[in-house]
Each structure stands twice: as C-alpha cells, then as structure tokens.
C-alpha positions in Angstrom: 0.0 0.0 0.0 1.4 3.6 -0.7 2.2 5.7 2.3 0.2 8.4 0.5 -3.1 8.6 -1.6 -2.3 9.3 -5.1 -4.3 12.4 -5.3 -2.5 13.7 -2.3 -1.9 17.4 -2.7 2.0 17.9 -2.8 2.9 22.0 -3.4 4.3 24.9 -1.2 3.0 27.9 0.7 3.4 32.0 0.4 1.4 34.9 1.6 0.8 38.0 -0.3 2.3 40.0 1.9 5.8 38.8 2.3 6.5 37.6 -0.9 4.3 39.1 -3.3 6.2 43.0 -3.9 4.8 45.5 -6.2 3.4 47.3 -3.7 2.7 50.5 -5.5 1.1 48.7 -8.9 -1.7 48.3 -10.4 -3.5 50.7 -7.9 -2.5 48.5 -5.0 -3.3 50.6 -1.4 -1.4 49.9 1.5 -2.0 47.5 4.0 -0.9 47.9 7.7 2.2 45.5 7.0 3.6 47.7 4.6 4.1 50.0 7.7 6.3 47.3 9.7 10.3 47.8 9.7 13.0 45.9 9.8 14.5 46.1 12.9 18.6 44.9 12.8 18.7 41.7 15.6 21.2 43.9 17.8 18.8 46.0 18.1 15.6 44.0 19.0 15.9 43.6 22.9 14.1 40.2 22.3 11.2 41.5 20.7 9.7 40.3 17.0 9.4 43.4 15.0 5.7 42.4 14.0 4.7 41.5 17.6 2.0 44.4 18.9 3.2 47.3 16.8 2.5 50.5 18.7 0.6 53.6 17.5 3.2 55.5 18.6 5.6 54.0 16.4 3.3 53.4 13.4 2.8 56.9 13.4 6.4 57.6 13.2 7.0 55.1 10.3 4.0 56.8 8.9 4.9 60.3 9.2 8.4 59.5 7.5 8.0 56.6 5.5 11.0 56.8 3.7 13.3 56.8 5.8 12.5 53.4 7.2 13.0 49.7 6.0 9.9 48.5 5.2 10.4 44.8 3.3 7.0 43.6 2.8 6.6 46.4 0.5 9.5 44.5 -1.4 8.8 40.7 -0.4 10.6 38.7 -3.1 9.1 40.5 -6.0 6.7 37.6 -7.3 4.7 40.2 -8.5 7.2 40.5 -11.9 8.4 37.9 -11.6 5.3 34.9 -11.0 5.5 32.9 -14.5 9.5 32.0 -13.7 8.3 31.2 -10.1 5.3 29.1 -11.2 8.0 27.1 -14.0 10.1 26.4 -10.6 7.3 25.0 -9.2 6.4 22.8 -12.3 9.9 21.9 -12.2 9.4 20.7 -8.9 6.0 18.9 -9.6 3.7 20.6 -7.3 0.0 19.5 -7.8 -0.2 22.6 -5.2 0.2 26.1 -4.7 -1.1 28.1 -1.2 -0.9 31.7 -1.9 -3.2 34.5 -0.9 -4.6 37.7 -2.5 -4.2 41.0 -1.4 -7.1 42.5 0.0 -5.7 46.1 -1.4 -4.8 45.0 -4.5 -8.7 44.7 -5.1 -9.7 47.3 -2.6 -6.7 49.7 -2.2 -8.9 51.1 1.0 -11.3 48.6 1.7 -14.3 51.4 1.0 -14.8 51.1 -2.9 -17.9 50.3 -4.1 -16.1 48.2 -7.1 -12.9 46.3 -7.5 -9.8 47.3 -8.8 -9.8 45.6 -12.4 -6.1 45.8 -12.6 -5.1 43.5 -9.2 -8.3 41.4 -10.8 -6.3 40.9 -13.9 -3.5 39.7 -12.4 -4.8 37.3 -10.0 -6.3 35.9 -13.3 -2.9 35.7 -14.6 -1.4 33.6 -11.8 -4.1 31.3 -12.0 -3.8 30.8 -15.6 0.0 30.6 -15.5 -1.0 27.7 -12.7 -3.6 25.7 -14.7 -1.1 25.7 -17.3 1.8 23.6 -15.3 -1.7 21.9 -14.1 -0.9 22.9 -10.3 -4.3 23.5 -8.1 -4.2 27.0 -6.6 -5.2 27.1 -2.6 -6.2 30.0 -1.8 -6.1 32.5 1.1 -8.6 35.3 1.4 -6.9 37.0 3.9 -3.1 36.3 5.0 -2.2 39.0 7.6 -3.4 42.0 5.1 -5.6 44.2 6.1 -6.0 47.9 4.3 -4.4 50.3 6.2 -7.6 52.7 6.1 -9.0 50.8 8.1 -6.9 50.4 10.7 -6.4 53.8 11.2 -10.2 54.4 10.8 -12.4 51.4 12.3 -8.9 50.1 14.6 -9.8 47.2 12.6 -11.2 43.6 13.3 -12.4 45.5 16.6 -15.1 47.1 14.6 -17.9 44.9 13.4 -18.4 47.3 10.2 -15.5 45.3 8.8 -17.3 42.3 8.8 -19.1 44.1 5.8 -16.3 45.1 4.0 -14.4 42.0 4.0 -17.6 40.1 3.0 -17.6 42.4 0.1 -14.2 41.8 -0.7 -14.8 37.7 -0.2 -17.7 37.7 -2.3 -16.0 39.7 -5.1 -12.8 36.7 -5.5 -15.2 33.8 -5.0 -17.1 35.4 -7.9 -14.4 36.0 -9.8 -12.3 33.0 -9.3 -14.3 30.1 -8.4 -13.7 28.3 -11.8 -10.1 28.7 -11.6 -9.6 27.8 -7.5 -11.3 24.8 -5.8 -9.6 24.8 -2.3 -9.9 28.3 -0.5 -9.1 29.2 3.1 -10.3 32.2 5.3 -7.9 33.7 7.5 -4.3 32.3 7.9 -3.9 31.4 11.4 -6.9 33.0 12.8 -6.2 32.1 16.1 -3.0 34.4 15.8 -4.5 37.9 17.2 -4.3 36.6 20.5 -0.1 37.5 20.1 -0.4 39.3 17.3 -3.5 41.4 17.4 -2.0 44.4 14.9 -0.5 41.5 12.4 -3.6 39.3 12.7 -6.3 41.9 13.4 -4.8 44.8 11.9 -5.7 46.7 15.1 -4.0 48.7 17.9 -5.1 47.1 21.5 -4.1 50.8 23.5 -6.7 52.2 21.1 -9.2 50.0 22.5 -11.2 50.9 25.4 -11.7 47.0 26.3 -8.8 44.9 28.1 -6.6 43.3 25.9 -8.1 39.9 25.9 -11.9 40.8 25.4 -10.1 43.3 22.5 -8.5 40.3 20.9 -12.1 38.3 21.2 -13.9 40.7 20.0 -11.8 41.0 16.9 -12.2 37.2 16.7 -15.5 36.8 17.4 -16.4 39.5 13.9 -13.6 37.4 12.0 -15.7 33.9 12.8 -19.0 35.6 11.3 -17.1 37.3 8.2 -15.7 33.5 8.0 -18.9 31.3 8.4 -20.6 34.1 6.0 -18.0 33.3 3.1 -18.5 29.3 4.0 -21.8 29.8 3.4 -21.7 31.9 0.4 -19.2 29.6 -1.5 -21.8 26.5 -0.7 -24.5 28.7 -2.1 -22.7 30.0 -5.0 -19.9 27.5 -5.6 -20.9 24.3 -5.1 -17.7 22.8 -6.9 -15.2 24.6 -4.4 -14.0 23.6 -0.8 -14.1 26.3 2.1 -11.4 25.5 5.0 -10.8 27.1 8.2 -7.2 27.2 9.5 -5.3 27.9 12.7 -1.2 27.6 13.9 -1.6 24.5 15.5 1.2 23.8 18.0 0.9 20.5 20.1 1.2 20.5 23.5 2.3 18.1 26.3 2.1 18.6 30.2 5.3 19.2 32.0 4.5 16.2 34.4 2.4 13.2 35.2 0.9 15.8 37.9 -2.9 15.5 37.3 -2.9 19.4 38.0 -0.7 19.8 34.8 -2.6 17.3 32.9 -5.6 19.5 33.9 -3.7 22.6 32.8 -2.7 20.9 29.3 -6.5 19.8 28.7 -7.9 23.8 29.3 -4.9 24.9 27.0 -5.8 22.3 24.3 -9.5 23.2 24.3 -8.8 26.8 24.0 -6.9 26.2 21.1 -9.2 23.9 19.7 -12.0 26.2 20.1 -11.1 28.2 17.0 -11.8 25.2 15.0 -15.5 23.9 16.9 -16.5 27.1 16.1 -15.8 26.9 12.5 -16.6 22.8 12.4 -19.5 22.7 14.4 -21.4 26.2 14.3 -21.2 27.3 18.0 -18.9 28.9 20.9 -17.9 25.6 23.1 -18.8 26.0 26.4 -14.7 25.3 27.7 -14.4 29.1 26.1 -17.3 31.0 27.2 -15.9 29.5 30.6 -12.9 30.4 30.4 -14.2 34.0 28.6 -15.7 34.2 32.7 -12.4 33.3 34.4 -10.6 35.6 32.0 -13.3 39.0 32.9 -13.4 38.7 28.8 -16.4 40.4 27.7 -17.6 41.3 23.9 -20.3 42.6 22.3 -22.2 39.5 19.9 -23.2 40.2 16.5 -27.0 39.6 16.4 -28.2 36.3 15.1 -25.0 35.0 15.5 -25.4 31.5 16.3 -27.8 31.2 13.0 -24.7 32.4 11.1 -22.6 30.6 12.7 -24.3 27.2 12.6 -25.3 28.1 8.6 -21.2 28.7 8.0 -19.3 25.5 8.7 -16.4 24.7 6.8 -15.4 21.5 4.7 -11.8 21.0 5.9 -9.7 21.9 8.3 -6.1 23.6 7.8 -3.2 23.7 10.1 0.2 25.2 10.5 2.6 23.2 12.1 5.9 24.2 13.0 6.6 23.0 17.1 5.4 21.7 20.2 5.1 23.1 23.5 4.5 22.4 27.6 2.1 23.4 30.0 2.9 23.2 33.5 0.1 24.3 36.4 3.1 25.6 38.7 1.8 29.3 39.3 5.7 30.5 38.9 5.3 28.9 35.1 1.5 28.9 34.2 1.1 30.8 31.1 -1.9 32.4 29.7 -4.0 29.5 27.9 -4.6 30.1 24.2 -1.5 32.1 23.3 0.9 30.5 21.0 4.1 32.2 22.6 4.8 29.5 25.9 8.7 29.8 27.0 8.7 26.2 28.9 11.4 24.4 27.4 11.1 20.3 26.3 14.2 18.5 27.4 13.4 15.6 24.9 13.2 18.5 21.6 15.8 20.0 19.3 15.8 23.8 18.4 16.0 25.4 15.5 18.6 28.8 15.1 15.6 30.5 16.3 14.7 28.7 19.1 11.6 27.1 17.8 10.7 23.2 18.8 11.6 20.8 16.0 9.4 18.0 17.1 8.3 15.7 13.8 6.3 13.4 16.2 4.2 16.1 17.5 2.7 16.4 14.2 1.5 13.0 13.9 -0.2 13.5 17.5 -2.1 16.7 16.5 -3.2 15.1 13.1 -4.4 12.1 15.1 -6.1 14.2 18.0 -8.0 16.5 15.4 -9.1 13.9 13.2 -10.4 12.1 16.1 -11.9 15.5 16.8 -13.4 16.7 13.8 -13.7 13.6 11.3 -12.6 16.2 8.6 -9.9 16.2 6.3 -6.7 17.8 7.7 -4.9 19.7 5.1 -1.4 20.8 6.3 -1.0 24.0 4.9 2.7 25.2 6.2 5.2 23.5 7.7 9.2 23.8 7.7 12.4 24.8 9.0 13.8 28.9 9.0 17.2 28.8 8.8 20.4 30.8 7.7 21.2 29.2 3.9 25.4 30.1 2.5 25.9 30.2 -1.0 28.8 28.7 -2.2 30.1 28.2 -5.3 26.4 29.1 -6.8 25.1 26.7 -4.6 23.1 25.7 -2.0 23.9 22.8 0.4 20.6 22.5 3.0 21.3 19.3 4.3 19.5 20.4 7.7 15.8 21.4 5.5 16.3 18.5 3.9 16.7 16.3 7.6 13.6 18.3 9.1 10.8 17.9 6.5 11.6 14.0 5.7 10.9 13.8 9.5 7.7 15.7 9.3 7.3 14.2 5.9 7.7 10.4 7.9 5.2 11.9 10.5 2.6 12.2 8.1 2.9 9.3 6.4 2.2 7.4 10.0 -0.4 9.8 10.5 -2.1 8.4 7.2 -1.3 5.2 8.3 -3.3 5.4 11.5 -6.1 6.1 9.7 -6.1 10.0 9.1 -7.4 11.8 6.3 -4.8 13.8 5.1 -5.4 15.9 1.6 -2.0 17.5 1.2 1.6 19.1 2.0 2.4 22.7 1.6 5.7 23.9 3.1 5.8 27.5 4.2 8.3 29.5 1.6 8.5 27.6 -0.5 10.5 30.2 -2.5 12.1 32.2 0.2 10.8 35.4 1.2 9.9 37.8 4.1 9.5 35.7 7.5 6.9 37.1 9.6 8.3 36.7 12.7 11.6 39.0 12.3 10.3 40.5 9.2 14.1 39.6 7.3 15.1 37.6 4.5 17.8 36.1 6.6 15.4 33.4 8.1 14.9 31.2 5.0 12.6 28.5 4.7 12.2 28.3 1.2 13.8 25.3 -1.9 14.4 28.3 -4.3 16.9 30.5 -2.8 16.4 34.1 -3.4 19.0 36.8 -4.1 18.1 39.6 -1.4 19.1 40.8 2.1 17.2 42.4 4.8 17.8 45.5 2.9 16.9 44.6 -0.1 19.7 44.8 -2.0 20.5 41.8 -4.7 19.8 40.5 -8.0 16.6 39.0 -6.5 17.5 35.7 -8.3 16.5 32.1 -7.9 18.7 29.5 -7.2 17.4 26.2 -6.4 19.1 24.4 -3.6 19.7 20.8 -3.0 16.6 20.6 -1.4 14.5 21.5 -4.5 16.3 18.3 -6.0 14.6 16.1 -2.8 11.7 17.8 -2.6 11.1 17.1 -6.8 11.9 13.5 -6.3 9.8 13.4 -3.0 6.7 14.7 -4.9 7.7 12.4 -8.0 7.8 9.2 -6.3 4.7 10.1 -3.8 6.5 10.3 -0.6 8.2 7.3 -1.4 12.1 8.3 -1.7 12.0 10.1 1.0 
C-alpha cells in the first residue's frame, strides 16, 4: 500500500504580503504590514518586530516613511516575476500552490464600491500561468493583510463594520475566481490575534477601550461571522469549491504526570481547539465561554450570530505546524491558555537557530487528535524549517531542511497510516521570502533561494538548492524516496 493517496496534494505555501512586492502597482493601497520595519537583531531587545506594533511607532514610520525599512513592500518580487516562479514550481511537480490575495490590491482602502480591475487581472494571470503547469491553486482570502484605512479608521477587526467590507471583498474573489480555484481558506492562522493582534487583526489594543483579551475576542468573534458568512456563500454560489478554516496549530504536552498539569494541558488544548469547533460545528464551546468568565473577557455579539454561525461550517480543516510546546500548572510557570508564545522548554526536543521546537512526532499527535476530533480532512497548509542558507560556489547545500521535512514528511505518512485523512503538503516559503516573525530575508525556509538581504539589495535571483532536487523527487515518487 502507498504511504500516500495518489491524489495527495504535494505544493508549497506564500502569503501576499511577504512575498508578493509591487506594492505601488496596479492601484494596489497599503495594508498595515507595509508599515512594519526591519528592525537589525542587535537591536531587538528580544522583541519580533511584528509582535503588537505601537501607535506611537506606526505613526512615526507613517509620518516619514521613507526613511525606514519596510520589506513587505519589497517581499521577493513575485509580483514581476510569478510565471519564472510558477515554472520552478512545475519543475518541482507541485499539484499545489497556497498563496493568498491582497485584499488592497482589489480594494486599495477597503471602501470602494467596485474592484480594482487591474489587481483582478493579475490574480487571473497567476491562476492561468498555474492551470497551465496543471498545479491547483489554494487559496487565502486573507493572510495577515488588512487595508491600512481601516486600521487607522475602524482600529480594525475591533469594529464589526468590517465584517461588511471583507464580506464584500470575499464575495468579489469567490465570484471572480471560483472556476479557476477549488480549495480556498479564510484567514491564515486565525487564532493568531491573541499574540499578534496588529499582524492578525490589523488593530492597535491601546486604542481599545476594552482589556486586551476581550479586545483580541472581540476581533475574533467579527472574523468567525465574516468567515462562516464566506462558507456559506461559497456552498451557495460555488458548489464545486471547498471552504477550509485554518489555525497555527502547536501541540502540546504537560510538564508532568501531575494530574494538576494534565488538567492545565486539557484547558490549554480546548482553547486552542476552540477556533476550529466554532468553525466545524457552528457554536462557541462552552470550555471558552468558561474560560471568557475566568478571563473577565467580555464582547459585544453580533446579532443572530449563532444562526450564522451554525449556517457557516467549513469543509476542511487547515493547520500550520511548526513545534510543540509544555504546559505546566506551577503558578511560577503557568502561562496564559490560548497564546501561541509558551517559554517552557522540552528536554526531549531539538531547536531550531531561532529557538523554535523541531518535534516531527508532534505532528503526527495533532493530526491524530483533530481527526479524532473533527472527522474532517486535515490539510497541512505550512510547515518547515527557518534557517540561515550560505551560497557557495552558486550553490546551495541545506542538508539540515532537507533532515527536518523527511521527518515531518515520515510523520505524516504514520499519521495516514493510523487512519487519518490527510489531503495535502504545503511547506511555508517555499521560495524564500519575508519571514513574519523578524520581518528579514535572513530566516529562509524556502527550496528556491532568493538573491536579497534584509535590505533589499541583490539580484533577487532564484537558485534552487539541494533541497528542491529532494523535494522534486519526494513529490515524483509520492513520498516514497524520501
């Protein structure tokens, strides 16, 4: 029996935002990542340059814009540069390609009554470029982009009036695109505004007059009606296509055998899991309006929502996977339940340059636990290793990408074989570009190497490095050489 199904969904992931460029064409507004600088890693006091940016210091980058590094404005220039990506990708034998559109390049300000024709046209142009290498886009409504506008007007996902706009927006690429995508996604990682509410939720929480927990739900809480209102609009309108709802999914163990931490570990795991019963099964689970009690978290409902909700449940569900992490009950370690930021450390784990868990295993236990779950498919939508790649000699040597996705490769494979439905593999950067997490080109994660600093100088070149060569025979045997 093959490891994997033969229409398993092989491919890689991008986002818009970091790896798109061109931010100034074809009418393209600003979204409130183009306002995020590099920051050098001397420099950071430990903090991710993306983490909670404040209105103080948007303002600044703002009032001055020029004189700052800003390289999601850059990203790796896909947007010239997309039919010699897409080749590399065809080279590589992707069935697959995760990308996302820019909100802005169809609404530069999220306000206009009709779409911009010219980022229409170009969307239209990736997807054609794609049919014609007969790779399956999967697509992203919304990866971390929101229009600036309406940041600065509504403060964002706070505001419910978004919910309209973005249904807009949703409703216009659906139309548009439905024939040329099948497998779409709502938000990347929608879970992420608990740590990154301005990334995430394109809003400032010291411009809220909630605390910062009921902000970050009530953000939430108008991005799960804006997504169950697309899920139902795409089974209304687009009966051929698949609608998926995805979070960062990051396993986690209890310190100890102590039933207190295994108690700790279940409340942290149904927190996290909540994201996806809401989108699976229509409703708010009763572990979080518990813990919305214990936490003083307190929101304002949209009305009818539990209609909407339980008319907008999704077909799949989409993870990203990239570590592991422990819970302890100790109150000197306890960490808030639900954030994806836990500093305990797991003697029996490897880490990565950047300090993230490597833990292939891990994987196979989350795919087990939510298909036991959910009884969906599980589509694994990023994945993968951000490392420091040398050049030498025109060449690429990853030896260490290559180790960590045959393990995670191997984990699905037992995952499948233990009886989950998995529908397909999409590393994250899969042509490098600009990592989210220190917004630099330095952490690369990609089989195509790409010619640019943190500064944006280079030739913005590809070079494919030994792990493209893996990957191509990886996809080419169906898992089977790996």
């Amino acid at each position: 029996m093959d490891k994997f199904p033969q229409n398993f969904l092989w491919g890689g992931a991008t986002a818009s935002a970091q790896y798109e460029g061109g931010f100034d064409e074809s009418e393209r507004g600003k979204s409130q990542l183009d306002f995020v600088n590099f920051i050098p890693k001397a420099q950071r006091e430990n903090a991710h340059s993306t983490d909670n940016l404040g209105y103080d210091r948007f303002l600044k980058i703002k009032s001055d814009e020029a004189a700052f590094n800003l390289p999601y404005r850059r990203g790796s220039d896909f947007y010239h540069r997309y039919k010699e990506d897409i080749a590399l990708m065809a080279e590589m034998g992707f069935k697959t390609f995760r990308l996302s559109i820019s909100w802005t390049r169809i609404y530069p300000t999220g306000y206009e009554d009709e779409p911009n024709q010219a980022g229409l046209k170009f969307y239209h142009d990736v997807f054609d470029e794609l049919h014609k290498y007969g790779i399956e886009p999967l697509v992203t409504i919304i990866h971390y982009e929101n229009p600036i506008t309406l940041t600065e007007d509504l403060n964002g996902w706070e505001s419910p009036e978004v919910i309209d706009l973005f249904y807009k927006y949703a409703k216009t690429v659906i139309d548009e695109y439905k024939n040329d995508v099948t497998y779409w996604l709502g938000f990347n990682e929608i879970n992420a505004a608990l740590d990154n509410p301005y990334v995430s939720a394109g809003m400032f929480t010291s411009k809220s007059k909630r605390n910062y927990l009921s902000a970050c739900y009530q953000a939430l809480h108008h991005q799960f009606i804006a997504q169950s209102l697309t899920a139902k609009y795409i089974h209304d309108t687009a009966p051929g296509c698949k609608f998926g709802s995805m979070i960062a999914r990051l396993e986690c163990y209890s310190e100890t055998c102590n039933p207190k931490d295994e108690l700790a570990t279940l409340v942290e795991d149904q927190i996290n899991c909540s994201f996806l019963d809401i989108a699976v099964r229509g409703e708010y689970p009763k572990p979080l309006l518990s813990y919305f009690n214990k936490y003083n978290v307190n929101i304002d409902y949209v009305d009818n929502y539990q209609k909407i909700l339980s008319e907008g449940k999704v077909d799949f569900i989409a993870i990203s996977y990239y570590m592991s992490y422990v819970i302890s009950a100790d109150p000197k370690k306890v960490e808030n339940p639900g954030n994806l930021t836990k500093s305990l450390s797991n003697p029996y784990a490897e880490t990565s340059e950047w300090g993230w868990t490597v833990d292939p295993l891990g994987l196979r236990i989350t795919l087990n636990r939510l298909y036991d779950r959910y009884l969906l498919p599980i589509f694994i939508v990023e994945n993968g290793l951000g490392a420091i790649d040398k050049v030498e000699d025109g060449k690429i040597h990853d030896n260490y990408r290559i180790k960590y996705l045959r393990e995670h490769i191997n984990a699905i494979a037992g995952a499948i074989s233990d009886g989950v439905e998995v529908m397909g593999y999409t590393p994250w950067g899969c042509i490098d570009l600009c990592s989210a997490s220190m917004s630099e080109m330095t952490k690369r994660y990609g089989f195509v190497y790409v010619d640019a600093d943190d500064y944006g100088n280079g030739t913005y070149n590809r070079i494919r490095k030994d792990s493209f060569y893996w990957y191509k025979d990886v996809i080419k045997s169906n898992g089977e050489l790996v």
